[in-house]
C-alpha positions, 0 to 999 in steps of 0.5 A: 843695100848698105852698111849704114852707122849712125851716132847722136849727140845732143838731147832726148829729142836728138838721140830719138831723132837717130832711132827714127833715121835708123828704123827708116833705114831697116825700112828702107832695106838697108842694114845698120853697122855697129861702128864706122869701120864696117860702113858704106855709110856713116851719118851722125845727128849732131847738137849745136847747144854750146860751143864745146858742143859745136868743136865736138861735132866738127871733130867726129864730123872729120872724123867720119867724113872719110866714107860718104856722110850725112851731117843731121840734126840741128848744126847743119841747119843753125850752122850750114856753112860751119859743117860745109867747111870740114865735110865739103861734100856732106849731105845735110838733113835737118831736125825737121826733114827726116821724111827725105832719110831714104832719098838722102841716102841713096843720093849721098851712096851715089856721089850726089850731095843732098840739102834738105834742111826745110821743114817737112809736114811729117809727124815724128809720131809712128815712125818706125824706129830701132830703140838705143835702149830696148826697155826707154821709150824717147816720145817725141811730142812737138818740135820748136818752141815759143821762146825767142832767148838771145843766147840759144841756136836751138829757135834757128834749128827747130823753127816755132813750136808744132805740137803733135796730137794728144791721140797720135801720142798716146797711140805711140806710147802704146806701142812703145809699152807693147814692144817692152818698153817699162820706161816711157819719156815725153820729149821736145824742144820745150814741153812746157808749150806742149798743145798750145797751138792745138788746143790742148797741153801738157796736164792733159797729156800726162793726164790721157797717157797714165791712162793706159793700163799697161805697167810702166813709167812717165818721166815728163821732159824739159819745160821752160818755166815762163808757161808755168803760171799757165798750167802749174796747178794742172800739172802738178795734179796730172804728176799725182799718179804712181806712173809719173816719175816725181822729177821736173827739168826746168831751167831757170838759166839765172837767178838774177831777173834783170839777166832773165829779162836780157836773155828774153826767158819770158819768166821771173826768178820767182816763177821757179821759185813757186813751181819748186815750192809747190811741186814738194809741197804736194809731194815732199821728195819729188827731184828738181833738175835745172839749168844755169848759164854763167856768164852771161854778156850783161850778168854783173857780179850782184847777178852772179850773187843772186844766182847762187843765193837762188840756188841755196834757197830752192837746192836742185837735185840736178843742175846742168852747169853752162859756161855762157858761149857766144853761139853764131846767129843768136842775138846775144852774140853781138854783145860786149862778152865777160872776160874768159877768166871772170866767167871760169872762176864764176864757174867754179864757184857753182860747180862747188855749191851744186855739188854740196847741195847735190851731196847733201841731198842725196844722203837724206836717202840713206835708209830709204827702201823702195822699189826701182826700176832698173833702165839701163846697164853699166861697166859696175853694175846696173842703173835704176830710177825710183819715184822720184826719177833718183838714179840708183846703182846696184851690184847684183845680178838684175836684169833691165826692164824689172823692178826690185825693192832696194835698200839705199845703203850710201850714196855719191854726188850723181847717185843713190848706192844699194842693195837689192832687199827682195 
């Protein structure tokens, strides 16, 4: 029996890939550790999205390769010769092999290095697991994706999409809300293309989970927007029920449709622009978190310029702001790359728009009393989320997992400030 720690980096999928390893680990007898210092064992389920990522990796990967070490998650399998050059001797589990968790284990505490980096037929669906946050509920639904971008690693870890079943999915949502979970999120690569492959899809599985008659709540994950002209008007039906949070992430990476047409997202700028439009038609406040890359190999000035006038015309709530970085094995790589300095200054520029829009925003909040369900604790206080997914922060003693109406006093660029009014 060993002292295991495990750390994730990375997306939902990623943190719910490490309450599945370590609920495998308790499975497999075997105790967790709080931090590396008390472990026979350390295993870290790593990220490889963006090249700030890739450079944190490496250093917690030294960092933890003193004692036996296990490199999980998607760097070993984009990236195998990256991690075997700082942890030599590192075990390596890839994204989709979590059912040889305990066999790696026990060969890596016992001096022999393990690879096992293939895909195997398990379903990530009822796995047991231990929940980083007792009262979030990550879901996994699929693995892989549809999609075939230029500038993105995360094909080459996940492979093609394979969706889970709509039963076995809402079976495990079931549990989560039995075991004390007031939140539930639905999460993949890419939900978008959710049941494509089965059969079935994403409305329909909103549609069949806001069927279970338990109190809580839906947050509906990352969609690439090229599979919205197919399920748009569905959804948009499936999100009228008070358990889906009002909040779609789907990132539209550039607003230039020559740029989308080079990265190979498969949609148009105005495919965002509709799915937005129509989301806050039919629902008024309903929060729109996106993604953008600047920087990109072939993005020209004008491309660059269609990209911020994108954003002052649709003003996300949320925008995840990248510097374009050349990740190893991805097509775009092998492109004649935009001067360092170019691709900063253009940073710049739209990290100072999306923080006046965000700000902008948020203040058409103040005086706005509703209730929030409160998810997670902080140094100041204690976080919550309303309808439309909006973090709210409050002072008062309140535990996690209730709900209390709130009053929005003030806000900041990231959050809604309060009160409790009841």
């Amino acid at each position: 029996m060993a002292k295991i720690f495990v750390e994730a980096y990375g997306c939902s999928a990623s943190f719910a890939d490490s309450e599945m390893i370590s609920g495998l680990i308790l499975n497999g007898g075997h105790t967790l550790a709080d931090n590396s210092s008390e472990s026979d064992l350390n295993i870290i389920v790593t990220c490889s999205v963006k090249d700030a990522t890739a450079n944190k990796m490496i250093h917690r990967i030294k960092s933890l390769n003193s004692k036996p070490l296990v490199v999980a998650g998607c760097f070993p399998k984009a990236e195998k010769s990256t991690v075997e050059k700082f942890a030599e001797n590192a075990s390596l589990l890839g994204p989709n092999s979590l059912g040889k968790t305990l066999q790696i284990i026990d060969s890596t505490l016992n001096g022999r290095k393990q690879i096992s980096l293939e895909d195997s037929d398990l379903s990530k669906v009822g796995l047991p697991k231990v929940r980083l946050n007792p009262v979030v509920g990550i879901v996994e639904i699929a693995s892989g994706c549809m999609s075939e971008c230029t500038f993105c690693q995360t094909k080459l870890s996940k492979g093609d999409l394979s969706s889970y079943r709509l039963g076995d999915i809402v079976r495990q949502v079931q549990t989560e809300i039995k075991e004390g979970c007031k939140e539930v999120w639905l999460t993949s690569t890419d939900n978008g293309c959710y049941g494509f492959d089965i059969g079935t899809d994403l409305p329909s599985l909103v549609n069949a989970v806001v069927e279970i008659p338990d109190d809580f709540m839906i947050r509906v994950g990352m969609m690439n927007p090229m599979y919205m002209p197919r399920i748009k008007e569905a959804l948009i039906e499936s999100f009228n029920n008070d358990k889906v949070f009002k909040f779609l992430h789907i990132p539209v990476q550039s607003g230039s449709d020559k740029v989308l047409h080079d990265m190979k997202r498969g949609h148009t700028v105005n495919t965002f622009r509709e799915i937005v439009k129509r989301a806050k038609e039919r629902f008024g406040n309903f929060t729109i978190s996106t993604d953008v890359i600047v920087g990109f190999p072939s993005e020209t000035e004008e491309d660059f310029q269609k990209t911020v006038n994108l954003l002052d015309e649709t003003r996300p709530d949320v925008v995840n702001l990248s510097k374009y970085s050349a990740r190893p094995g991805t097509e775009a790589a092998e492109w004649k790359q935009i001067d360092v300095a170019e691709v900063k200054k253009r940073s710049k520029i739209i990290f100072e728009q999306i923080s006046k829009i965000s700000m902008e925003n948020n203040k058409k909040w103040i005086g706005w009393t509703g209730k929030v369900l409160f998810d997670e604790k902080i140094d100041e206080g204690i976080k919550g989320r309303n309808f439309a997914y909006k973090p709210v922060f409050v002072r008062n003693a309140v535990d996690i997992g209730q709900s209390h109406i709130v009053e929005i006093t003030d806000v900041t660029v990231n959050s809604l400030l309060g009160k409790i009014a009841s």
